[in-house]
N, C-alpha and C positions, 0 to 999 in steps of 0.2 A: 224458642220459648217466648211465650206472649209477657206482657208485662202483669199482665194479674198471677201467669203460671211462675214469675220470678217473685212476685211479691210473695205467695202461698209458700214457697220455697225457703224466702228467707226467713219471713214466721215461722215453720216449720223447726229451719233452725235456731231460733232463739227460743223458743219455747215448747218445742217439740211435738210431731206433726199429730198427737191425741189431742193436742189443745186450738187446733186451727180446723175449721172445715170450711169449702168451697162445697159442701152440697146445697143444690138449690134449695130443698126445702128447709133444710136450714139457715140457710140466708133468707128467705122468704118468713119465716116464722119468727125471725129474730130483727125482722124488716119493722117490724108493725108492731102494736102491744094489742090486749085481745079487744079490743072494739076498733081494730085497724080495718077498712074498707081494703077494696083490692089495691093493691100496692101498686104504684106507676113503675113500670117496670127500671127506668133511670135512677129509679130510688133503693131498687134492692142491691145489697152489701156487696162486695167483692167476695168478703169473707164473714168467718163468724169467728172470732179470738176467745176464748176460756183461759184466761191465765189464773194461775193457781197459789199465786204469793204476790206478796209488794214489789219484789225484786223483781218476776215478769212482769208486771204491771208496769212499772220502769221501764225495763227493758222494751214492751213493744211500745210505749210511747216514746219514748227515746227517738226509735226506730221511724216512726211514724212523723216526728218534726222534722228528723232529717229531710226524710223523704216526701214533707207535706202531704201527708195523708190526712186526711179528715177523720176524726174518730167517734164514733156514736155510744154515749153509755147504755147500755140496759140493763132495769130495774128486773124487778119477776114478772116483766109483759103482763099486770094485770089491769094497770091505767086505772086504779085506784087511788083516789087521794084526801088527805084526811085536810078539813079545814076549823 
């Protein structure tokens, strides 16, 4: 098992494998907000996390200090901002 297919695993388990995906186009999509140029490909996600409460939100960042993951917020990808 590669260490991204452990990492998507352990996700999986703490928040359950509807709430995690490694499809590329979704990590691609979730890479960028919508005036994203083409993405460098070292920049797109391992994964894409959907937690669905405060208490997973904890839990994968918990998860994520442990294990020094770097974590990326996103907004509604529309790179809109009010000034």
């Amino acid at each position: 098992m590669s260490n991204n297919e452990g990492l998507i695993s352990d996700l999986a388990s703490i928040i359950g494998k509807e709430s995690v995906s490694d499809n590329i186009f979704d990590r691609i999509n979730y890479g960028q907000d919508a005036f994203g140029l083409d993405l460098e490909r070292s920049k797109v996600p391992i994964a894409v996390v959907r937690p669905r409460s405060a208490q997973e939100v904890s839990q994968v960042l918990e998860y994520a200090n442990t294990h020094r993951i770097p974590i990326y917020i996103r907004g509604a990808g529309a790179s809109v901002q009010s000034h």
